[in-house]
N, C-alpha and C positions, 0 to 999 in steps of 0.2 A: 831655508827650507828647500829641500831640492825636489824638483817635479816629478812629477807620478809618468810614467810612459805614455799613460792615453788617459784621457780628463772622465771618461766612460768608463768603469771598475773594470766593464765584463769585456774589455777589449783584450786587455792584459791576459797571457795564457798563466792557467794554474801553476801557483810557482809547485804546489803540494794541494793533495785529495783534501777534501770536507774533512772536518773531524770528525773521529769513531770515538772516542770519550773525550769528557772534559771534566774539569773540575773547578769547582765558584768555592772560593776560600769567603768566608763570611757570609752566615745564615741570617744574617740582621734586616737591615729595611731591602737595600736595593739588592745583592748576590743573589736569591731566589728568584727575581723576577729576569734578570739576566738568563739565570737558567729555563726558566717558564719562557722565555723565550726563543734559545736556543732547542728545548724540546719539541718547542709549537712547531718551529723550522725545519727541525731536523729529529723527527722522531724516532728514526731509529741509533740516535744517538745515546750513547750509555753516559750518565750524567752522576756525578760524584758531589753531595754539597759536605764542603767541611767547614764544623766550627767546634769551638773549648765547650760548647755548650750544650748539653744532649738537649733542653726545652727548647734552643732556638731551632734547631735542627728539625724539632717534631711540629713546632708554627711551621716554618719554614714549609715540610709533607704537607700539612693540613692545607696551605694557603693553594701550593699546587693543585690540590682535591678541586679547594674552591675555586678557583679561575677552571680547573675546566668541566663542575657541573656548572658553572654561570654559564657559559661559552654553549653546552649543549641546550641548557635551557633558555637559551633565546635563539637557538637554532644557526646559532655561527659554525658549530663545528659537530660532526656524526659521533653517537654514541661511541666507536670503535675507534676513532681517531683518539678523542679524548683517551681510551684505553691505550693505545698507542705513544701518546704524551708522558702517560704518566707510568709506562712501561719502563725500567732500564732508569731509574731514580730511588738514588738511596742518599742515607743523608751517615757524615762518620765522624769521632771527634778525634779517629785515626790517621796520622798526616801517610801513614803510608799506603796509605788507601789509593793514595795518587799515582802509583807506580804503573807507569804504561799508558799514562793522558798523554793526548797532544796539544794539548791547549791547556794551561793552568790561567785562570781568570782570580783575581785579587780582588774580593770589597772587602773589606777592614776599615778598620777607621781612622782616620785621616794625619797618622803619627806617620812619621818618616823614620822612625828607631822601629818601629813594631813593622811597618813593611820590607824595611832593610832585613828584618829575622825572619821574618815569612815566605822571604824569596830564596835567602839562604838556604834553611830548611825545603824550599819545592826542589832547586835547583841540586840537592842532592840526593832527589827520589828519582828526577825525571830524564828521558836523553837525552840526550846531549842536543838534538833537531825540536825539541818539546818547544811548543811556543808558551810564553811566558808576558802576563799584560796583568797591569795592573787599573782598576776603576775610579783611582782617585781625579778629583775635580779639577787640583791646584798645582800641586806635589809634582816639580820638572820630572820627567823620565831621567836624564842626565843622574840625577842624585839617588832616585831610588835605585837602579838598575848598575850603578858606579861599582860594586863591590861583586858584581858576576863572573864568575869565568866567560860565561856565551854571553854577552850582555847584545850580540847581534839580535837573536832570538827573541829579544824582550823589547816591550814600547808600552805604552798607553791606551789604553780604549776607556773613555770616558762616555759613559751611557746618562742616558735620563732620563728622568720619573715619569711618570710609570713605565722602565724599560722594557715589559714584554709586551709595550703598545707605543709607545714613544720610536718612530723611527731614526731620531737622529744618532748618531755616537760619533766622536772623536776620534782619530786617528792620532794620534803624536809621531811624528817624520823628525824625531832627535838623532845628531850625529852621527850614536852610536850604535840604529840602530838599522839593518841589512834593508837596503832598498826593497829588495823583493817580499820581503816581511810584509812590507806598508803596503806592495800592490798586492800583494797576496790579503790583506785585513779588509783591504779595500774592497776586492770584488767576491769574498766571502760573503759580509756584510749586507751588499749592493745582491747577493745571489739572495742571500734569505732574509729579502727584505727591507734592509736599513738603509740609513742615509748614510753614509761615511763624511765624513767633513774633515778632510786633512789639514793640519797646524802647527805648526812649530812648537820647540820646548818651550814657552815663555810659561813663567808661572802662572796658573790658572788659564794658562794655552786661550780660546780665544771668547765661545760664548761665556762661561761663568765668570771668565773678567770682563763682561760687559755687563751681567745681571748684578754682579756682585758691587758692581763699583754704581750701578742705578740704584740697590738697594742702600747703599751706604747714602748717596746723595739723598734720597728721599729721607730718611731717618738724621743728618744734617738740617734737613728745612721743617722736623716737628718742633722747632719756637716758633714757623710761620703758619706751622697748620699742622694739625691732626691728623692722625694714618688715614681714618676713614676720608675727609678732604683731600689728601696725597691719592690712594686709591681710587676716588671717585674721580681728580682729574687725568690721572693715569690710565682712568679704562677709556680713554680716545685712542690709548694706543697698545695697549695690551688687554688679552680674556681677562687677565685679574690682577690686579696691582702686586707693586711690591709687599707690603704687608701681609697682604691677604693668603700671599705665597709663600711669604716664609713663617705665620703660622701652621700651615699646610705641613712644608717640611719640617719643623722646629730646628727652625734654619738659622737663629740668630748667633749660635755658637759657631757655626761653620763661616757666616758672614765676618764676627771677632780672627777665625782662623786664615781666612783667604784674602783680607784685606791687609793684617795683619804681613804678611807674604808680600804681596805685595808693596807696602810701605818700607821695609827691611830692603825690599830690591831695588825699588824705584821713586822713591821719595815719601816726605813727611803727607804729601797730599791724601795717600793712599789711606789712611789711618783710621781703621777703623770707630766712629762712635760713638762714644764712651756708654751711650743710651743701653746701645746693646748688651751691655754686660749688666742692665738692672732691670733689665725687663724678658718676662718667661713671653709673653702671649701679646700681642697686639688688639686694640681696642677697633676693629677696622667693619667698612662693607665689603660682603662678598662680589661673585661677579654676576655682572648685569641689576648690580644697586649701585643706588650716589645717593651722596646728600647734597643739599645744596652747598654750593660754595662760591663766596662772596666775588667780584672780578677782578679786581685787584689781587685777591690772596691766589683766584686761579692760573692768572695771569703769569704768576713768579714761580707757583708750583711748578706751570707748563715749564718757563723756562728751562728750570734748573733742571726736570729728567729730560729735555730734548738736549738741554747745555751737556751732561756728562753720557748721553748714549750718542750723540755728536763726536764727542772730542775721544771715545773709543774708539769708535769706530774709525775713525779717520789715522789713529795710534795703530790701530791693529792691520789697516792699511800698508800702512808709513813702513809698517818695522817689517813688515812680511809673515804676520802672523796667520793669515789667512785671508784667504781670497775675496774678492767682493761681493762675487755669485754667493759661494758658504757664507758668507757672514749674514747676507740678507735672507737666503733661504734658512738658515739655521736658527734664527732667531722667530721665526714665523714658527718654525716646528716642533723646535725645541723648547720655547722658551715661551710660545703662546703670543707674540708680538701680531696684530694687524697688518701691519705691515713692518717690512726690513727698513732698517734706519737709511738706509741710502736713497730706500724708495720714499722715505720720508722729507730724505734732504733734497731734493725732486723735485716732490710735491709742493715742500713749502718754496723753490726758489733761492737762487744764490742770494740773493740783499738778505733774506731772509734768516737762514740760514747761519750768515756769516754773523748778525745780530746776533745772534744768540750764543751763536759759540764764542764772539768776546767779547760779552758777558760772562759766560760761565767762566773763562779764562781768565777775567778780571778779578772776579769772584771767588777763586778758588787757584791763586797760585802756584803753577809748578805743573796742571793738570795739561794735557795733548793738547795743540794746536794745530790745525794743520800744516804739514809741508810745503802743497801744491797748491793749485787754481781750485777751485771746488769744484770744476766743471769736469776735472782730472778724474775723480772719484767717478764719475758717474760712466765710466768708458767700460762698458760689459756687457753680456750676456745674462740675462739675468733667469733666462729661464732655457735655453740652450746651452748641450756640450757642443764642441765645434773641435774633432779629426782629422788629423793626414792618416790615409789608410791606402800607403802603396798608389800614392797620386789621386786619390777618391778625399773629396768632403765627406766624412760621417758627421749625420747633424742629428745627434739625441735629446729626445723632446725630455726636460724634465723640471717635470713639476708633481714630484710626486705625490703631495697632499691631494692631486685632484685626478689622481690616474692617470698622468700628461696630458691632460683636457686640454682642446685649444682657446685660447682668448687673443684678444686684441695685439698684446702687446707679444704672445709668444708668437702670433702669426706672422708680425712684425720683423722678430726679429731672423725667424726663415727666410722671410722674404731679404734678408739683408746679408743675410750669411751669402745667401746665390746668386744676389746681385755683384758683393764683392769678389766673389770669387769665376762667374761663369765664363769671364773674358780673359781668365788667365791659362796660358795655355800647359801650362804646367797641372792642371787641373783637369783630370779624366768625367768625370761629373761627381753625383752625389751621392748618399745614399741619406735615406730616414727612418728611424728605430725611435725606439720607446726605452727609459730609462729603466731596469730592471728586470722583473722577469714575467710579469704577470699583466703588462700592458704598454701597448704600445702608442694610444690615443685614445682617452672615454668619452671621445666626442668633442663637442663643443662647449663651453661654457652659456646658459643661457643669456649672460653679458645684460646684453642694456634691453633687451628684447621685450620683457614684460610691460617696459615703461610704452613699449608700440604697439601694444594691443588696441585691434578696434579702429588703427592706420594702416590700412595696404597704404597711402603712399606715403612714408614710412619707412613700412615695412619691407617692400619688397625694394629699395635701396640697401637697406639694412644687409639683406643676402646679398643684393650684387658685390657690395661692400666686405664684404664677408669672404666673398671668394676672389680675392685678388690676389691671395697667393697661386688658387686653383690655375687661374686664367693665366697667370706667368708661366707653372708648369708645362700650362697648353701648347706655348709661343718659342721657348726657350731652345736652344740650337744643342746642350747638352744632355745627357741622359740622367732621368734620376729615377731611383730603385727605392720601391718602398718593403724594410724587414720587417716584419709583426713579429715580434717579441712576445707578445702576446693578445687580448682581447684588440681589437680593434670597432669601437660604436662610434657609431653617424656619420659627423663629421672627419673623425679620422678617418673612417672605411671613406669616405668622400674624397680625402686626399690621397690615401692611398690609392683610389679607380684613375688619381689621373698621374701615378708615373707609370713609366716605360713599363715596367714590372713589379710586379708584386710576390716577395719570399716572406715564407712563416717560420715559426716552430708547428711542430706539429700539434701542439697542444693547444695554440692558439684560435681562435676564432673574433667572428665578423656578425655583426648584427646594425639595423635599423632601427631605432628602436621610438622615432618621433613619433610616430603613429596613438603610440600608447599615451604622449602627453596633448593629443591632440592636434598637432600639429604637422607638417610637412617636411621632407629633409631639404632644403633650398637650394643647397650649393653644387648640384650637379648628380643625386644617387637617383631621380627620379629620370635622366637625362643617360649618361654615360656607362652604365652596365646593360644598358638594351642595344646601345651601339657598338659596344666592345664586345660582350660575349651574349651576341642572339643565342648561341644555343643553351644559354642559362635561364633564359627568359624565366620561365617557370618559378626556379628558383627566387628571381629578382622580383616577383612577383608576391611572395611568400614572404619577403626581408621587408617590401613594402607595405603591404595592406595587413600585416600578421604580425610585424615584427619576429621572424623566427631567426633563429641563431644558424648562423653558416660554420661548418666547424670544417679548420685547413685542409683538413684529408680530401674531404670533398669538396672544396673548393680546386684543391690541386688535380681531384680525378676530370674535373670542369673545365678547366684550364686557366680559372682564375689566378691561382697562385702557379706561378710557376716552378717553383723546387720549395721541399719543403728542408729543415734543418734539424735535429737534434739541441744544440739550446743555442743562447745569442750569440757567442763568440764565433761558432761556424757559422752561423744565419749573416753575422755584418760579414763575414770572410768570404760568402758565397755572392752577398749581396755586392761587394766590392770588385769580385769577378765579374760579373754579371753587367757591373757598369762598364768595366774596363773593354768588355767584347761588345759592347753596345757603341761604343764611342770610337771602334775602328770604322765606323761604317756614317755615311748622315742619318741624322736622326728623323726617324718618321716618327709624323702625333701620334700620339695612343691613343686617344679620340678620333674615330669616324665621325666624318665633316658632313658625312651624306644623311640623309634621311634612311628608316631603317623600318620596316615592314614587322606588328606587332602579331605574335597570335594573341588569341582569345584570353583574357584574364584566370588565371588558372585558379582552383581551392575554393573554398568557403568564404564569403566575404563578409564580414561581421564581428569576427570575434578573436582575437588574440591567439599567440602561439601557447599563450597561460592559459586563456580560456577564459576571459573576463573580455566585458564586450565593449567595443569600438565604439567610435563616434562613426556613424553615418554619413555624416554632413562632412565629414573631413576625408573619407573615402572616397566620395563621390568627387572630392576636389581633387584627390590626388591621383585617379584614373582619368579623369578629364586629363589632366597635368603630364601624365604618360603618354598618353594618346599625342595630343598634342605636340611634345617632345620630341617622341619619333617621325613625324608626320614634319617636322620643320626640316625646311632643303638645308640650313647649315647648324654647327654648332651653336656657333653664337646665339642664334633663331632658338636653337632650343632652350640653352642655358635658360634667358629672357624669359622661353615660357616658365621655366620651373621657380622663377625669382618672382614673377608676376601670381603663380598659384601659391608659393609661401607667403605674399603679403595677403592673401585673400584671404588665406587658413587665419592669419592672427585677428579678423574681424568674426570670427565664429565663437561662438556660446560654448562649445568643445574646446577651444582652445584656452580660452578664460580660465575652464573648469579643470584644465591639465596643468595648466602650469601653475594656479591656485594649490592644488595636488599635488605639485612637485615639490614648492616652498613648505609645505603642512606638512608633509612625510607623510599620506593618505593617497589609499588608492582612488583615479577620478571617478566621479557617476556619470556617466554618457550617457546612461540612460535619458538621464535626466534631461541633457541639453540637445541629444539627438545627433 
């Protein structure tokens, strides 16, 4: 598999424009929602659905309808976008309809004779530059794409269910297919939205030969237990078991198909069975139900799905199918997993671990084992990209199920990317962006926090602990540039106040937003925007006690942000500048060490930037917390104050009732607790 230019989509310059039409070959389950997708994204796109069959064609319209009055009537998307969506969509059982697409998209069904004729046919409607991808799950690109003239042009994108929601898709990076294609699919993707997970040709490439070979093994062990006992111990580590998901999709045919494949490629082990082929429906529990299951019987169940999503995983490794970062995040996204198998093989320890896989190896002859040390697998990034950009670290935060929110282990692993790299001197400094387009940090995770409620001491370890990447920032001899990408709340806007600089998009914005859960921002926003930029005071005053939203323009007219970008490829390129002129000179802190003279608390104190009202009792802590802050002779002094008034916050009645509020999906009553 040969590597992508930069591990970040959007670094990669456009190989070619957005596309201006497309066309989704098959109006059946998945091709419409592909397109509902592609329109949500890109709604002035003209969108083509073709299928043999003018009823599917007309479900197909109707479904669109329905996803976007659902969408308006829960208030996701404005009446006129919806209009917008569904503008420039028509459905034809004409294949020349397709003449002047740049994009031809393939769902059909899963026949290697019927897509071999369906590309035929596209391939001589469309230009000769037309990108050409097919949505099958299993099916190498190598063999569908074999019979093209342009077969550069063509590759794989493998989407999943529900794909105008489901962020993840497949890339396939086969031989034959032009590099720039794949970074071009990639940062398309990664621009509206998706996840890309680049993989090799292997058949069934790399998640659905890990579901597909966990669904087989589970439907192997019903002589030791029943779907619903399979499912019930399987939801420790997935939303919803195997059974419960391939009734979902009436998936048992394509489970006969894809393992089937498999076994023909890679051995008798792979075989799919024979169950599946006599049974329509599964007897099972949905998710978030069990039944009891005895300990011994759960004991073997566990085994056997950790034994064969082990022994993939390690296979998919081994052979270069995909990466370790995708494999674990893909499997969380895609696939609904708890956690990524490797985060699992971690958790449970190498003795652990290695029990189990030989077992399952023992068990099931011919099946992966691994190559290397088990300790080998675990050598990554799991929640970081990590760049050379022109002698700059770009370090992209991403976790996109949570809006690159920080936690523990991403904090972690920043902090490691700067430690290994700040003493080389081949290394101009950093820069720090957001995976995507629409954020660049949603804060912090509330982590372990809840369980410290009601402990300032505790709590306010908890923040110091919190900010140890902060405090590195502070100390550090290099420059580092923070890009917003987009939204930046709390705790990202926290990290971003302490590099050198701060670059947006212009679309971007900044907010505080703990106030509203009752609580305090700890890690340095009640501290380092009054000594940075006194003449925003005002302003910081407004993010604090209000939660109001800063938006880039005017933060740039402030002096907050200092240049603003057009979208993220020139934002990390300006951001990259910007380090590299910073790091001709010594680096002076961005934090003021001195004490800093406050005016008067500016606005209304009481009630939100929404208009729903504040806790009291948590105001008054976080003005004391201000005051005091500025008023301390060094940084350090003040940080302490601000980690000292976050552990006090989590002993309040408001704070209980916020983060209570937060877990419930309910707005707090402050009223109530003051």
């Amino acid at each position: 598999m040969s590597s992508p230019s930069f591990a970040n989509p959007l670094l990669n310059p456009p190989a070619r424009p957005l596309p201006r039409h497309v066309a989704v070959i098959g109006a059946g389950s998945i091709g419409p929602d592909i397109g509902y997708y592609l329109k949500s994204a890109l709604p002035g796109l003209e969108l083509t659905l073709v299928d043999l069959q003018q009823a599917a064609l007309d479900a197909a319209l109707a479904r669109f309808q329905g996803y976007a009055d659902k969408a308006v009537a829960r208030g996701k998307m404005k009446a006129a976008d919806a209009q917008a969506v569904l503008a420039g969509v028509r459905g034809t059982t004409d294949y020349d309809a397709i003449a002047g697409c740049d994009w031809v998209v393939e769902a059909a069904t899963e026949n290697l004779a019927l897509k071999r004729r369906i590309f035929a046919d596209v391939e001589a409607r469309v230009a000769p530059d037309a990108m050409i991808t097919s949505n099958t799950s299993s099916l190498p690109a190598a063999r569908i794409f074999s019979g093209l003239r342009e077969p550069r042009r063509a590759t794989v994108t493998h989407f999943f269910a529900p794909a105008w929601r489901n962020p993840a898709v497949e890339v396939i990076d086969w031989p034959g297919a032009d590099p720039a294609l794949v970074a071009h699919l990639r940062r398309l993707f990664c621009e509206t939205g998706k996840l890309p997970l680049v993989t090799s040709d292997a058949p069934c490439f790399m998640l659905d030969r890990l579901f597909d070979t966990w669904s087989n093994a589970s439907a192997r062990r019903r002589g030791r237990a029943a779907a619903s006992a399979i499912d019930s111990v399987a939801a420790d580590y997935v939303q919803a078991g195997p059974f419960f998901v391939l009734n979902l999709a009436k998936g048992n045919p394509i489970i006969v198909e894809t393992n089937t494949l498999q076994a023909d490629e890679e051995g008798e082990h792979y075989r799919p069975a024979s169950i599946f082929r006599s049974v329509d429906r599964w007897v099972t529990v949905g998710p978030g139900q069990r039944i009891e299951v005895a300990g011994d019987v759960a004991a073997d169940v566990r085994d056997r799905l950790l034994g064969v999503l082990f022994s993939q995983s390690v296979d998919i490794l081994d052979r270069g199918i995909g990466s370790a970062a995708d494999l674990d995040i893909g499997c969380r996204i895609a696939l609904g997993f708890k956690r990524g198998p490797l985060e699992l093989m971690r958790a449970l320890g190498e003795q652990e671990t290695a029990r189990v896989l030989e077992r399952f190896v023992r068990e099931r002859p011919g099946m992966p084992a691994p190559r290397r040390a088990l300790a080998d697998y675990q050598r990554f990034e799991r929640h970081v990209l990590v760049d050379d950009v022109d002698g700059v670290k770009v370090i992209t935060l991403r976790r996109p199920e949570a809006m690159n929110a920080l936690h523990d282990e991403m904090t972690d692993e920043i902090l490691d990317v700067i430690r290994r790299h700040e003493s080389d001197d081949a290394v101009a400094g950093f820069v720090i962006t957001g995976y995507g387009t629409r954020s660049f940090c949603a804060g912090a995770d509330i982590g372990r926090f809840p369980s410290m409620l009601g402990d300032a001491d505790a709590s306010a370890p908890y923040a110091r602990d919190c900010s140890r990447l902060l405090v590195h920032l502070d100390a550090m001899s290099k420059p580092v540039v923070a890009a917003l990408n987009g939204m930046a709340l709390g705790g990202g806007f926290e990290l971003a106040m302490r590099c050198d600089a701060i670059l947006a998009t212009r679309d971007a914005w900044m907010q505080l937003p703990e106030v509203t859960l009752g609580i305090l921002p700890g890690i340095g926003a009640m501290v380092v925007p009054y000594r940075r930029w006194p003449q925003a005071s005002a302003v910081f005053d407004g993010m604090l006690l209000r939660a109001e939203r800063l938006k880039a323009a005017r933060a740039h007219e402030l002096g907050i942000v200092e240049a603003l970008a057009g979208d993220a490829q020139s934002l990390v390129a300006a951001a990259v500048a910007r380090v590299r002129e910073l790091a001709r000179a010594p680096r002076k802190r961005p934090v003021p060490d001195s004490a800093v003279a406050l005016p008067p608390f500016s606005g209304e104190i009481g009630a939100g930037a929404d208009g729903k009202t504040l806790s009291r009792a948590t105001l008054a802590l976080m003005q004391d917390a201000i005051r005091a802050a500025a008023a301390a002779p060094t940084l350090a002094e003040a940080l302490e104050a601000g980690y000292l008034a976050f552990g006090a916050s989590a002993c309040t009645a408001a704070a209980r009732e916020g983060i209570a509020a937060f877990h419930e999906r309910r707005s707090p009553d402050f009223g109530r607790t003051g």
